[in-house]
C-alpha positions, -999 to 999 in steps of 0.1 A, spaced: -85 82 124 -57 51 127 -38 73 98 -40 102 124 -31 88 146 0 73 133 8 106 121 6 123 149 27 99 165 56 99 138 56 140 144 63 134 179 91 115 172 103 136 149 102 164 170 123 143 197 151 152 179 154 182 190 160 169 226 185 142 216 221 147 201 221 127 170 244 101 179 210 86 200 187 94 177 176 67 148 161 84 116 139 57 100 122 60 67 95 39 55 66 33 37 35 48 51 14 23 67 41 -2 63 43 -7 101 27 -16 135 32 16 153 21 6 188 36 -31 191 65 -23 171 79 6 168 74 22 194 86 -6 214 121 -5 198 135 24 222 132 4 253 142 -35 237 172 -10 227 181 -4 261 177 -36 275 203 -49 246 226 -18 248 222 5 283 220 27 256 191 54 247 179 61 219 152 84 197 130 78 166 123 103 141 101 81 118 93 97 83 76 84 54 82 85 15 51 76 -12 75 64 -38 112 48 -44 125 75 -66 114 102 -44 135 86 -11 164 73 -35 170 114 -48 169 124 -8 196 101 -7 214 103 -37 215 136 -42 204 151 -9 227 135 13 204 132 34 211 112 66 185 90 73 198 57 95 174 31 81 153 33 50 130 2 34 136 1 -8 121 -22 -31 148 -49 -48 153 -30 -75 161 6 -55 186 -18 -34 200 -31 -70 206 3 -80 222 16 -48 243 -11 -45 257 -4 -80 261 33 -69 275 25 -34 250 41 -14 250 11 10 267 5 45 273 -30 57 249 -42 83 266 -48 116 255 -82 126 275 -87 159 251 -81 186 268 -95 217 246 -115 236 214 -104 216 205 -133 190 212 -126 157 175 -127 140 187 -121 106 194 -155 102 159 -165 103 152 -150 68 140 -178 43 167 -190 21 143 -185 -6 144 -149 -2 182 -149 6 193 -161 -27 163 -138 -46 183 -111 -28 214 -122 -36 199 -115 -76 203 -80 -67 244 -82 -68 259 -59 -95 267 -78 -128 303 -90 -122 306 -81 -81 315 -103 -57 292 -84 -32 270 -105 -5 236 -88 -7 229 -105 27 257 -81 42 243 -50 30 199 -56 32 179 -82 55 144 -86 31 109 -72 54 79 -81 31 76 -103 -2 50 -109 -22 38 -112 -61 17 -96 -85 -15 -111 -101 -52 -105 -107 -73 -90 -82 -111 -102 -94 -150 -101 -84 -163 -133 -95 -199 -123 -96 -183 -110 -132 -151 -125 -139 -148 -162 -142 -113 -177 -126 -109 -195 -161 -110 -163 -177 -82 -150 -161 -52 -183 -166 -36 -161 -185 -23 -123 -190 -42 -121 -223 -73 -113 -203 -60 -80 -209 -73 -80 -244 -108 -96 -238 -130 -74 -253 -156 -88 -227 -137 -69 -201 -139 -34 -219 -134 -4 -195 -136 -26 -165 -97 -33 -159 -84 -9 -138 -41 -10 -139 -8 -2 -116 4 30 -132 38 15 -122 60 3 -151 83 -19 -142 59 -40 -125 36 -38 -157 62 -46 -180 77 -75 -155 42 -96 -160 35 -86 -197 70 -97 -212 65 -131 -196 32 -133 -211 45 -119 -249 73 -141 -249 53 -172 -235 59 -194 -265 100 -190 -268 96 -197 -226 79 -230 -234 105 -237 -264 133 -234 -237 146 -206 -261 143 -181 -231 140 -183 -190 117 -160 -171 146 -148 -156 158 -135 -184 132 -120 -202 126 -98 -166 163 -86 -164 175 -78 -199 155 -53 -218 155 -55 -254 142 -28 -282 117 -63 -294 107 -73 -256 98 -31 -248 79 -30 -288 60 -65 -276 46 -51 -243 39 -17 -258 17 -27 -284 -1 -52 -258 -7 -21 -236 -19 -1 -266 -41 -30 -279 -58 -36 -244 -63 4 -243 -100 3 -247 -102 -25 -215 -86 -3 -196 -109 20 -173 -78 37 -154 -42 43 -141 -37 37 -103 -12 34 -76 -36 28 -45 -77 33 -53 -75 2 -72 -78 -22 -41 -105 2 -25 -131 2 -61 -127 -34 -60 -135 -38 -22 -167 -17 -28 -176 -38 -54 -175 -7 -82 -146 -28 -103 -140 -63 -122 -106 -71 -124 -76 -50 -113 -37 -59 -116 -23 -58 -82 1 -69 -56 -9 -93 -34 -9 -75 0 -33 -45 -14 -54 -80 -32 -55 -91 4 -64 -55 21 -92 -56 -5 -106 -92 -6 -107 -85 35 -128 -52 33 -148 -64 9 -160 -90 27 -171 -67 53 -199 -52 27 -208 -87 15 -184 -81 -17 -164 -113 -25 -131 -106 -39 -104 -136 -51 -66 -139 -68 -48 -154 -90 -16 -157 -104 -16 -162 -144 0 -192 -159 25 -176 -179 40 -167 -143 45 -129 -124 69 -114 -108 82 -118 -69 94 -87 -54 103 -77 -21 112 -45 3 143 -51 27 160 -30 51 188 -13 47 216 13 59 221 47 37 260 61 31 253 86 51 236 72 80 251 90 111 237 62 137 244 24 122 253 7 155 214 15 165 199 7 123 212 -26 129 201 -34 163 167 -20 145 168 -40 116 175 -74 134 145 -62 163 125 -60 130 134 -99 122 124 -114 157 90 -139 150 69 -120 175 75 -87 157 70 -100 122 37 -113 132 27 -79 145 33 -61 111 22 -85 91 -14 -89 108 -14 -48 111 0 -41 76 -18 -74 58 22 -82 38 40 -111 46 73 -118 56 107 -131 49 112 -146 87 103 -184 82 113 -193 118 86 -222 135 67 -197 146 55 -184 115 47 -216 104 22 -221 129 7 -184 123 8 -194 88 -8 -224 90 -50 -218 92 -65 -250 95 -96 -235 79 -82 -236 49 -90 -268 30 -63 -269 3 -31 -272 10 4 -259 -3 36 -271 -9 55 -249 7 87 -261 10 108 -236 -6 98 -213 22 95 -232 54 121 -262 38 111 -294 31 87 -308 57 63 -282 45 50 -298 18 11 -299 28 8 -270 43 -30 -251 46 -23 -218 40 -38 -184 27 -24 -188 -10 -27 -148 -19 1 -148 12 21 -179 6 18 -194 -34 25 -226 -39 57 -239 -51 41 -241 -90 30 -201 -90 67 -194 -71 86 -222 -98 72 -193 -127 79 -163 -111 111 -138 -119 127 -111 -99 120 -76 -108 156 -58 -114 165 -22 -122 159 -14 -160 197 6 -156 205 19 -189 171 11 -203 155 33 -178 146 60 -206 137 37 -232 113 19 -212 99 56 -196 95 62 -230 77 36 -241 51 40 -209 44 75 -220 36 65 -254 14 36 -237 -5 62 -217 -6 95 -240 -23 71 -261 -53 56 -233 -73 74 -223 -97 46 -208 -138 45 -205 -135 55 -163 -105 79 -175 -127 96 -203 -157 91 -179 -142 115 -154 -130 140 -179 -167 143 -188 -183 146 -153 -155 174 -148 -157 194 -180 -198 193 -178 -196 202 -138 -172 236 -154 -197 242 -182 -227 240 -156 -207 261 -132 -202 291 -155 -235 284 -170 -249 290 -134 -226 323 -127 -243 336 -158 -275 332 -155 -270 346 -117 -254 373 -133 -284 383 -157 -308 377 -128 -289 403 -106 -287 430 -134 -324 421 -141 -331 433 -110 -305 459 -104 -329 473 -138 -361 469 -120 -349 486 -95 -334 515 -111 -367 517 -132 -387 523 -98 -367 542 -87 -366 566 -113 -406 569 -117 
């Protein structure tokens, strides 16, 4: 019903643009669910005004996948005022120039921007093209952050079990580990755990072994992928986080928001559901907001994009959309800050350095250790084939217990269909016989 709901209200929108010249009119595109609707967004037209005297429309559209909303703009042209990447979608169209600057002078409106942790401002800042003097801040302000880890049901999976990528291999875990059918994020956390040793040598930095892709660091992960093939019950994007909240799954790679979403629900149905971050490290990624080339109405994108920064709105979407932000102003301190918690976190490189003991959910805010061995996830570039390559090898090649599972149901629910339509068949000649017999004598 909400997902109704939300769509019904993003086709309103969009159909508002037929009653407003597109100079007043703000095309947004987003991830789906990927923001509160009723406190947020639709409360953007009239904070406009008040800061402007100026109107304005939203057409609100959504996109399922980077790739799919880079090509609209890329090769489409298409004009869309404010769209939400991932950092390495903002790496790439910074290096192709798809980018507008942000327009941070707002008049007499505080600039929000500036709240942004200076953690996430220099990850961003990562995203600069090799040898550009380009400030990432000018072009992107970050939205949601987070990192990528184990999402595990303790009633089968033991916490010590899981210190360490190599779980993957366990043979205890066979066909119970389901994975992101999403490479780069895959290959991000399995290079760090293939080339563990020559990180604890000093021979290599995380950093580096996530940025530059090498023929030897692609072989390594493949044949990690192709030895765990047997653990692996399945390939998903989204259904992971919902057969681990119903209890139906052991262990499932995933980002922390969707581990969140899922330890949450579960807990609802009396499933317990926890996360971890493996010692060899992950990665840290992060969706910003940015202007397109073609973007028709900027002044209003960045009058959006900073009304996206203010405290009160980042509390909103995080509590509706269960990621966390990059705003580290006081007030999210306090929201983040759940004295119910007993452990606490060192979370100075977020909040700065009075946050040092801070009780705080830890699948939303790591602790300094899990961030001090975590790398930025970059564009593959040139390597973009090579690795594709080597992920369709990995998958032509595993077919998983839950994968092989389904492929039964399905071909035995086709072989008891047709075996069904034939036997109806024979019964209806059978009697088409008997009749004709009667009716003959």
């Amino acid at each position: 019903m909400k997902k109704l709901l939300v769509s019904i209200c993003a086709l309103c929108m969009a159909l508002g643009v037929f009653s407003a010249d597109r100079e007043h009119t703000l095309k947004i595109y987003n991830w789906a669910d990927y923001i509160d609707m009723e406190n947020v967004l639709n409360r953007f037209p009239d904070w406009y005004r008040e800061q402007t005297g100026e109107e304005v429309q939203i057409v609100y559209q959504t996109f399922d996948i980077n790739e799919s909303m880079l090509t609209e703009i890329e090769v489409g042209h298409e004009d869309y005022d404010v769209i939400c990447p991932s950092e390495y979608i903002i790496e790439r169209m910074l290096r192709q120039d798809l980018l507008q600057p942000i327009n941070k002078d707002f008049g007499t409106t505080p600039d929000y921007t500036t709240l942004v942790a200076p953690f996430a401002k220099d990850k961003f800042q990562q995203m600069a093209p090799a040898g550009s003097d380009i400030r990432v801040e000018d072009y992107t302000v970050g939205y949601m952050w987070g990192t990528t880890g184990w999402l595990y049901n303790p009633e089968f999976v033991k916490a010590s079990d899981l210190a360490s990528w190599g779980a993957l291999l366990d043979p205890k875990f066979q066909g119970h580990i389901f994975m992101k059918d999403a490479f780069r994020d895959v290959y991000s956390v399995l290079v760090l755990y293939a080339f563990r040793d020559e990180v604890a040598r000093g021979e290599v930095t995380r950093d580096e072994l996530v940025k530059t892709l090498t023929p030897e660091r692609i072989k390594r992960v493949e044949d990690i992928l192709i030895g765990a093939k047997e653990n692996i019950a399945g390939w998903e994007v989204d259904f992971g986080k919902e057969e681990m909240a119903k209890g139906k799954s052991w262990l499932n790679l995933s980002w922390s928001g969707d581990a969140q979403w899922a330890i949450d629900e579960a807990s609802e149905v009396g499933v317990t559901l926890r996360y971890i971050v493996p010692e060899e490290g992950s990665n840290v990624w992060f969706d910003g907001w940015c202007i397109p080339k073609y973007a028709v109405n900027s002044k209003a994108a960045s009058y959006f994009i900073n009304f996206m920064c203010m405290p009160e709105n980042a509390i909103y979407n995080m509590e509706e959309i269960g990621y966390v932000s990059v705003i580290a102003s006081p007030e999210i301190q306090e929201w983040a800050n759940d004295s119910t918690i007993e452990e606490t976190s060192d979370l100075s490189y977020f909040f700065g350095p009075e946050a040092t003991a801070i009780h705080a959910n830890q699948v939303f805010y790591p602790d300094l250790s899990v961030i001090n061995r975590c790398a930025l996830m970059h564009d593959c570039g040139e390597q973009n084939k090579d690795i594709l390559d080597m992920w369709s090898r990995v998958k032509g090649d595993n077919l998983g217990g839950w994968t092989i599972g389904i492929i039964i149901i399905l071909v035995v629910a086709i072989v008891a269909v047709i075996v069904t339509q034939i036997l109806k068949k024979r019964r209806q000649n059978a009697l088409q016989n008997k009749h004709r017999k009667n009716h003959n004598k």
